[in-house]
N, C-alpha and C positions, 0 to 999 in steps of 0.2 A: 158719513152716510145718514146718519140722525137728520140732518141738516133739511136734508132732502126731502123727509117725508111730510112737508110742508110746502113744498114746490111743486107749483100745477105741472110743469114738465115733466117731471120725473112719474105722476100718476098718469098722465098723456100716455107717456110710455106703455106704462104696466099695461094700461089699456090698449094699447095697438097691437100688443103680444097675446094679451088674451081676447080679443077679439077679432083682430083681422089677419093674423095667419092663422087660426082654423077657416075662418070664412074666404080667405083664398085657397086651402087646401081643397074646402068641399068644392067650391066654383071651378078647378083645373081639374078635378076629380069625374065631374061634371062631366065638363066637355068633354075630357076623353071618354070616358061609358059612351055615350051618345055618338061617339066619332067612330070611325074606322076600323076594322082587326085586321092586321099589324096597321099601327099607325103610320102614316111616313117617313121615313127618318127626320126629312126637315123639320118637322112639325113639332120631334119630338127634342130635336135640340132648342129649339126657339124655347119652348118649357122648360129644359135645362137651362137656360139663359138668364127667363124670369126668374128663375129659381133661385140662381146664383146675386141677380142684380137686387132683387128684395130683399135676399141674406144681410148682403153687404151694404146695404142700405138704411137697416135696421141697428147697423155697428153702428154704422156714419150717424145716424141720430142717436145711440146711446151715447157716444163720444161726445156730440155737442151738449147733451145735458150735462155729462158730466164735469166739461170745461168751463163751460157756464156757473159751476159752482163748484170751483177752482177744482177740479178733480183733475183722474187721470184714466184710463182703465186699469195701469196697475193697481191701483185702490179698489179695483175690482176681483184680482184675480190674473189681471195678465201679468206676469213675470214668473220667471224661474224658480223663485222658491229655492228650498234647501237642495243642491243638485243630486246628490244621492237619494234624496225619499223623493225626486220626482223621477230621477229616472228608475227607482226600486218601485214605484207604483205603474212606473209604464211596461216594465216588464214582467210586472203578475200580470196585468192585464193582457197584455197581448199572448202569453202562455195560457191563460183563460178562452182566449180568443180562438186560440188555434185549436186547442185542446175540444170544444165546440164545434168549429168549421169541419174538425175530421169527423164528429158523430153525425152531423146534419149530412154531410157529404155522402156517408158512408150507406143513411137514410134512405135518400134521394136514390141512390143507386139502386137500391131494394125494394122500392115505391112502385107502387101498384098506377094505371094513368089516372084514375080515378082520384086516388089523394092527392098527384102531383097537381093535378086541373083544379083540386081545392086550395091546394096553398098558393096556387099562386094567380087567385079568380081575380082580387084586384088589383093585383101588381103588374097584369103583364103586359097592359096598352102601356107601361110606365119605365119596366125595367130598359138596360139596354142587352142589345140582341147584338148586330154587328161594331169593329171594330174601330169603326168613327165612333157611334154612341159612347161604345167602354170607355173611350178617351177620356168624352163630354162628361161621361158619367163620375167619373174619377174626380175631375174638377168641382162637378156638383158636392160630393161627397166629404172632399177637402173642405168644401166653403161651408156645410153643414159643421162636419166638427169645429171647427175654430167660429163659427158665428153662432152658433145655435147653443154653443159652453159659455161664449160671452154674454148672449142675452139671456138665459135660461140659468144659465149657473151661477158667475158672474156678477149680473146686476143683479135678476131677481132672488137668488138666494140673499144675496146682500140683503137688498132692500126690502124685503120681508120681514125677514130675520130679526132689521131693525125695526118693524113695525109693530111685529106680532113681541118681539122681546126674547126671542129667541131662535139659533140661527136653525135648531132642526125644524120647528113648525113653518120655518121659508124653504129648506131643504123639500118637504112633504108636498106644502102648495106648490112651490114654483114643479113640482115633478108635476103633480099633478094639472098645470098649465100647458106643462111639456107634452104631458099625454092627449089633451085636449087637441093643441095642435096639431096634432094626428090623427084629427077624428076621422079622415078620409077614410084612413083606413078600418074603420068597423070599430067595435068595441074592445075586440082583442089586439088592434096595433095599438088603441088607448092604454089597454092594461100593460101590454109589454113595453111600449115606451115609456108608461109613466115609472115603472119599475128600473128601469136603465134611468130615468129622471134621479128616481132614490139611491143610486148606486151611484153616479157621475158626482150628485149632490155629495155624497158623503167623501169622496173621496177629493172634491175640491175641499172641503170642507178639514179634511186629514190631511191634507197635502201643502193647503193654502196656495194653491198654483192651480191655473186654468189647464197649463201644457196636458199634463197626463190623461185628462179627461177627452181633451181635444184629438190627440192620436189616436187614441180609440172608437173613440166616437167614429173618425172619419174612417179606422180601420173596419169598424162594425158595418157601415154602409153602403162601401165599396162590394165586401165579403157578401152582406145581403144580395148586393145589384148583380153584383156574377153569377153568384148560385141559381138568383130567379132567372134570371136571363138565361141562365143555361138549360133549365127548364121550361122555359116558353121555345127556346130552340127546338129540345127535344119533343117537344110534345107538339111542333108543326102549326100553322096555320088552325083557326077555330072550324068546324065544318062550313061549311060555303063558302068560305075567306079566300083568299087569292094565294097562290104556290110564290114561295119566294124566291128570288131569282137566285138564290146564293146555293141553293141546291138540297140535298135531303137533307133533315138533321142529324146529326150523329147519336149514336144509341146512347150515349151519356150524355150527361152536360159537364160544361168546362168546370175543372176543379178547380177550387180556392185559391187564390194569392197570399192571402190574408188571414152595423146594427146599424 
């Protein structure tokens, strides 16, 4: 990896991560404020789409840098690792997980509409609401943990790590890139993501395997997108919006499966 931070490609990269996915997050972020309440379904998988094909897009060019200078992405983190410390780090974490989903659940339930319509001011032209979306959503979510641990964990802790001379001060930036990324979301999805940045970091970082981060990751996302989603259900159309044809919302939202 030394190799690399000498190769215009590999700094390409860095650069495309820290600058053009916040700058498409704010620009889709954009057009939905400005768009529609409830947005259309179609509209809102087509988003789901781009979402998934820039994911996976952004591998597809990590991978080419990396073959290009005889790499692999296991060199980065993709592979198995020790199978017991990766599957003993995916089941803290998901016992972490759950352990969470029951308190926010539990929240939510007891939520006055006033806080529910705060948490969920900018998520909810975004979350999914009907049973196509959850699918779409699902797939989005998948494609976030396995692409966004590869290019955020992955390469950039790597290639920081080697740059700065050490792999926590790339663990720290690349979270902090992570968080950026997010900037759609206000300052507090900055802080919170970038803090899951510090935690996904450290435990590739413990683990030396992408896996454990990646199931989580995608567990955390999914768990997000239900929970809001089932809060945008319950809390109906914005005032003067249009009634949905699926009928009144249910006095709760749908509970957890499962950042």
């Amino acid at each position: 990896m030394v190799s690399l931070l000498h190769a215009w490609d590999a700094w390409l990269l860095c650069l495309v991560l820290a600058g053009l996915v916040p700058f498409h997050g704010a620009l889709a972020y954009g057009r939905l404020k400005s768009g529609p309440d409830p947005i259309p379904t179609g509209t809102k998988l087509r988003l789901y789409a781009t979402i998934i094909a820039m994911e996976w897009g952004l591998v597809a060019l990590t991978f080419a840098v990396l073959h290009h200078h005889g790499l692999t992405l296991g060199d980065v983190g993709q592979r198995l690792g020790n199978p017991a410390l990766t599957l003993s780090a995916m089941v803290v974490g998901f016992l972490g997980l759950a352990a969470i989903t029951a308190l926010n659940a539990r929240q939510i339930r007891g939520a006055e509409r006033e806080e529910l319509e705060r948490s969920v001011e900018r998520a909810r032209k975004f979350v999914p609401i009907e049973s196509t979306e959850v699918a779409a959503f699902a797939i989005v979510s998948l494609t976030a943990g396995i692409c966004e641990e590869i290019l955020y964990r992955g390469w950039l802790v790597t290639f920081l790590g080697a740059f700065f001379g050490s792999i926590w001060i790339g663990v720290v930036v690349a979270a902090a890139l992570f968080g950026l990324g997010h900037a759609y979301q206000g300052w507090k999805g900055i802080l919170a993501t970038g803090i899951l940045g510090v935690l996904f970091g450290a435990m590739f970082v413990g683990v030396k395997s992408l896996v454990p981060g990646q199931a989580l990751h995608a567990g955390i996302d999914i768990v997000n997108g239900v929970l809001a989603g089932g809060i945008v259900k319950r809390l109906g159309p914005p005032p003067g919006g249009p009634v949905p044809d699926s009928g009144p919302p249910p006095t709760d939202p749908a509970p957890p499966t499962a950042t």
